[in-house]
N, C-alpha and C positions, 0 to 999 in steps of 0.2 A: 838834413834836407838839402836838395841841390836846389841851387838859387835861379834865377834866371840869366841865360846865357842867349849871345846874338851874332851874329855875323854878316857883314856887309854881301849883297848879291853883286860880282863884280864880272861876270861874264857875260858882255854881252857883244859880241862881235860874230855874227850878224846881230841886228834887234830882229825876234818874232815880227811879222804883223800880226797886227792885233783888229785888220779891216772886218773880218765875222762881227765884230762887236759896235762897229759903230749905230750912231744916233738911228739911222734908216732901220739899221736892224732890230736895235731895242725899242722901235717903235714897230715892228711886225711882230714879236711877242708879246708890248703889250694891250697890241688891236685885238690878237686874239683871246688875251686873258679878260679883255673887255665881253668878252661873248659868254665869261661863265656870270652864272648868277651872285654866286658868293663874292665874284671879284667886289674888292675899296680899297683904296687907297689904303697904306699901315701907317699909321702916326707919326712923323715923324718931330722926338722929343728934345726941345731942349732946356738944359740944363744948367741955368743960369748961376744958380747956386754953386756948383760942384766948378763952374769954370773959374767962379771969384776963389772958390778953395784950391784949385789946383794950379789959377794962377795965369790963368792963360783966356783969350778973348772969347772962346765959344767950344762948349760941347754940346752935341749932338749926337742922339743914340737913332736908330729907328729900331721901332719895335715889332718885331716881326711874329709874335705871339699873335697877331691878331689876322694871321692870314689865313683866309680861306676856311675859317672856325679849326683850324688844323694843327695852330700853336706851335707853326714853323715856315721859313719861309719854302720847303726842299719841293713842294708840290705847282711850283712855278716852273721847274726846269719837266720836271716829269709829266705833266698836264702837257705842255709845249711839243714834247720827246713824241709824247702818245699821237700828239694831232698830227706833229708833224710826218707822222709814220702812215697813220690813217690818211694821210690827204693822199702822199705817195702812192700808196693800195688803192686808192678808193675804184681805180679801173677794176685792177684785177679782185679786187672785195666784188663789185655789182656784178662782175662777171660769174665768179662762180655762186656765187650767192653763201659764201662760207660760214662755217661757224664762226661764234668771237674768236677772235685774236687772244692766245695768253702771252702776258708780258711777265717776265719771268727780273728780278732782281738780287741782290744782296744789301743787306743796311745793319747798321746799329737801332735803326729806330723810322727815324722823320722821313728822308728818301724813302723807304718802302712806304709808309702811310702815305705818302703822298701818292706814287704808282698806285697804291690800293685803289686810291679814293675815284685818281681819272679816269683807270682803268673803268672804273666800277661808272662811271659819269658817262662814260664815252661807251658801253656795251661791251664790255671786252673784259676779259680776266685777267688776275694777276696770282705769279705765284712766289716768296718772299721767303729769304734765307737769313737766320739773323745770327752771328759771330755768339760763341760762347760768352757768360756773363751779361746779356742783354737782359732786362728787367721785364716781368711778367706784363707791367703797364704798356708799355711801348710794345708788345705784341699782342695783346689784346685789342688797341687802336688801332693795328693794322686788320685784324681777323674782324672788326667792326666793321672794317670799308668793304667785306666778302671776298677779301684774298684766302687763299691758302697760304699759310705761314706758320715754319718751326722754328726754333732756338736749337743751332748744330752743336758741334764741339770744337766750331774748327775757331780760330781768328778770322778777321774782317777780310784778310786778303787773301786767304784761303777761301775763303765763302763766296767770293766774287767768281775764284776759280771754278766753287763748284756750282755755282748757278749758270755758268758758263756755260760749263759742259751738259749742266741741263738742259739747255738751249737748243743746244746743238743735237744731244740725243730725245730730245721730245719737238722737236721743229716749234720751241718757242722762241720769240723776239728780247731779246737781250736787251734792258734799258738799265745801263748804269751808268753813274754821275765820275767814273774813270774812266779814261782811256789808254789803249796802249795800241803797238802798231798791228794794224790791219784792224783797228775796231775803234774808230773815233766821229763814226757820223753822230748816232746817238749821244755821245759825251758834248761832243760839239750844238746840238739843239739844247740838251737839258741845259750848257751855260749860256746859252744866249737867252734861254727863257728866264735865267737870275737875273738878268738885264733890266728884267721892269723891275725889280726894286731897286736899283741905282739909279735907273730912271725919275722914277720917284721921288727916291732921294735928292739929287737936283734938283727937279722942278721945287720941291718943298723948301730948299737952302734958299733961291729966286737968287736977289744980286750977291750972297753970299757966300764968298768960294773957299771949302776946306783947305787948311794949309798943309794936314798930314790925317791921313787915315787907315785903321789899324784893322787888319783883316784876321779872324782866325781862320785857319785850313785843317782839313783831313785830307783826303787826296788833292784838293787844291782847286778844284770845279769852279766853288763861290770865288773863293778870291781870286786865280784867275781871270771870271768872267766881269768883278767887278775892276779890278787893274786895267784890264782891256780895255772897259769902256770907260772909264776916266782918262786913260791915256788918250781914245778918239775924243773925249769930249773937248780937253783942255789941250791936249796935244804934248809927246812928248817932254818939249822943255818945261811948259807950264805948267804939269798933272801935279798935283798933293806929292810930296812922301808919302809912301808906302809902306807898312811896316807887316809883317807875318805873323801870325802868332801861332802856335802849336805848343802841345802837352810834353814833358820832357821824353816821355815812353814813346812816343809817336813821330818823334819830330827828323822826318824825313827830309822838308826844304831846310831845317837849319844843317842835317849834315850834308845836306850837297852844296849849301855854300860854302860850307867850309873847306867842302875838299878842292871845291871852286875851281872845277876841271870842264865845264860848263856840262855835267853827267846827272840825272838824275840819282840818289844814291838812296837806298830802300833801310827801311829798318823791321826786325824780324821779330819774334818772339810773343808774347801775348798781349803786348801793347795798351795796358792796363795803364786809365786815367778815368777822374769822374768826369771827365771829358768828353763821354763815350764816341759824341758826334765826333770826333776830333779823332780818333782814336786808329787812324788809317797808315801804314807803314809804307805804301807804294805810291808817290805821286803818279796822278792823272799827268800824262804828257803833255798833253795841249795847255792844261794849266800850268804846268813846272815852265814849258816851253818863255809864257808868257810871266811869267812870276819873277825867272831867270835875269831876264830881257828889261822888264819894265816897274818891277819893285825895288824897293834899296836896303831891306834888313829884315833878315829872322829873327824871330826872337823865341826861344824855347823856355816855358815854364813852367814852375811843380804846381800842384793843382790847389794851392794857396791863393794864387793869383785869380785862380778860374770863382772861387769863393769867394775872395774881395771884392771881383766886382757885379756878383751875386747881391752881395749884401749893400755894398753899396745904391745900385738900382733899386734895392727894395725897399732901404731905408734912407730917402736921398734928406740932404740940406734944406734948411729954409724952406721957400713955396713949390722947392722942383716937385714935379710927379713921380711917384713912384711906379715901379717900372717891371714888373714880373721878368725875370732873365734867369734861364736856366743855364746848367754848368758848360754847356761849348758856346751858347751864344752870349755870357758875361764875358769872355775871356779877353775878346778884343781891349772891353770898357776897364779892367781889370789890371792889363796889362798899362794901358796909356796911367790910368792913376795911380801906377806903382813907380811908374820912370819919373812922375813930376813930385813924386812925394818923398822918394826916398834916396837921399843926400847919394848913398854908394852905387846910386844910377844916375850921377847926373854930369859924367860921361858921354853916356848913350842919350841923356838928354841933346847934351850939345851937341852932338852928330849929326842926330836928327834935327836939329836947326829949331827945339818947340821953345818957341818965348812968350812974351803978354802977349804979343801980336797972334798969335795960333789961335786957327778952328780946326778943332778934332770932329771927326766923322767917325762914328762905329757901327756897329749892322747887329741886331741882338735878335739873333738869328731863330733862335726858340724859345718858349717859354718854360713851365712846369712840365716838362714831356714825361718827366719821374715825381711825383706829387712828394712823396716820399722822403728821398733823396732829397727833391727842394727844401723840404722845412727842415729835417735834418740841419742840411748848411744852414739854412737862415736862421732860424728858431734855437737848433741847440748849438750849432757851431762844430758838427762833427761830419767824420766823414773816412772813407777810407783813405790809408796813409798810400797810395800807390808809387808817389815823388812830391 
């Protein structure tokens, strides 16, 4: 098994701005996430127990299982994506009086459920392409919201491709959580719309300021969009450490820091982790841009990690709450309790600067999205060997 490997993010001349993301704006996403009904606040948990075990002043997970009855946070950016598309039209919509809009995407799972669902809130259709090896569950929850939705042959970044060009050859509107050049409005609204959960997150810490916080990525949208806005929050010199996390098959920002030519650098093949959320081989630009710029360390790991801190959410210390985390949104929590627990990382401990004095921050991004799969890990302890 390959272990978990890291590399310092050291390009940064220019720094990105990261002004899209400040406080002004992640309060215009979450004015209008204020307008849906499901909108509440997600819990955010801490975990008093597991910080005396690891050793350090404060862990904090947020649980984002509980957003939107949707059991993921991905329907904040796409809710956002939608409106902010609709407000745009709304001239030329009254004008001609047209039909719905179809929003067409690519996902492993939670992004497309999410489009389903706004699409399906807001009047408007969705139509949803999901990467080979995708799980019958997570496309069922999608065909629940009244999308159209198949399981291709292709991988994730081929699927993106081919939703693309569906787009283009059926005049539908492209909403996906990557960007690349000439296609970054959309990318750009769906992370500003992650915003209100870092938002959140803040106000919930109140006078207490994370010392490092542990992001996982797929093409890098989420963490991006929360890098950015903790940079506006705290400000450059002051923001947390940063740390990336990604699946060993997938982990595209840890080889571009390596080759640290400040390039984004892709990884190909079928990109196979229980991961799945996580399982994206092309970073998102605007995210890499700002990952690049304003993170301090990837960290790539086999899917051991993503398991540990499965199990540990689920089966926490002492009075902690226990914590439903499925396999891309434990990986952050996973990874931080691997570096403070295990002597042949503590290296990368000291790098990272984590001592008694440390509040960790992590974002537990989805819950059971695979029921399955979940008990699997938890209950029997198995799982595919993919790294």
């Amino acid at each position: 098994m390959k272990y978990i490997k890291y590399a310092a993010f050291s390009h940064r001349d220019p720094l990105s701005s990261t002004a899209c993301f400040s406080l002004e704006e992640a309060n215009k996403a979450r004015a209008f996430h204020n307008t849906l009904e499901e909108y509440s606040i997600t819990p955010l948990c801490e975990l008093k127990a597991l910080s005396k075990e690891l050793g350090v002043k404060g862990v904090f997970v947020k649980d984002e299982s509980k957003r939107f009855g949707l059991n993921s946070f991905k329907a904040l950016g796409g809710s956002y994506a939608i409106f902010k598309c609709l407000e745009e039209r709304k001239g030329e919509i009254n004008k001609k009086h047209s039909e719905p809009l179809t929003f067409v995407t690519a996902t492993d799972g939670n992004h497309g459920r999410g489009i389903a669902w706004a699409a399906r809130k807001m009047g408007q259709k969705a139509v949803v392409y999901m990467p080979k090896g995708s799980v019958q569950e997570r496309l069922d929850n999608i065909k629940a919201q009244g999308a159209q939705a198949c399981i291709t042959d292709m991988n994730y970044d081929d699927a993106v491709r081919f939703a693309n060009e569906q787009a283009e050859k059926n005049s539908w509107i492209m909403v996906q959580d990557t960007a690349w050049e000439g296609y970054e409005k959309y990318p750009l609204w769906i992370m500003q719309g992650y915003c209100t959960m870092a938002l959140e997150a803040i106000e919930q810490l109140g006078d207490v300021k994370p010392t490092h916080v542990f992001l996982q990525a797929g093409v890098g949208a989420m963490a991006g969009a929360v890098t950015a806005f903790l940079t506006e929050f705290y400000g450059e010199k002051n923001r947390p450490v940063i740390a990336i996390v990604e699946p060993h098959n997938a982990n595209c920002y840890y080889q571009s820091a390596v080759a640290d030519d400040g390039k984004p650098h892709n990884v190909g093949g079928d990109l196979c982790s229980i991961m799945a959320g996580l399982c994206c081989g092309e970073p998102c630009t605007i995210g890499f841009e700002i990952i690049r710029d304003h993170a301090d360390v990837s960290v790539s790991v086999p899917d051991c990690i993503a398991a540990k801190g499965m199990r540990i959410l689920a089966a926490p210390k002492g009075e902690d709450s226990p914590l439903v985390s499925g396999e891309s949104g434990a990986a952050g929590l996973g990874c931080a309790a691997e570096i403070l627990t295990n002597p042949c990382l503590s290296k990368l401990k000291e790098e990272l600067g984590i001592n008694a004095d440390s509040v960790i921050l992590c974002f537990s991004t989805e819950g059971d999205t695979d029921k399955q799969n979940y008990r699997d890990i938890v209950w029997e302890g198995k799982y595919p060997s993919f790294a």
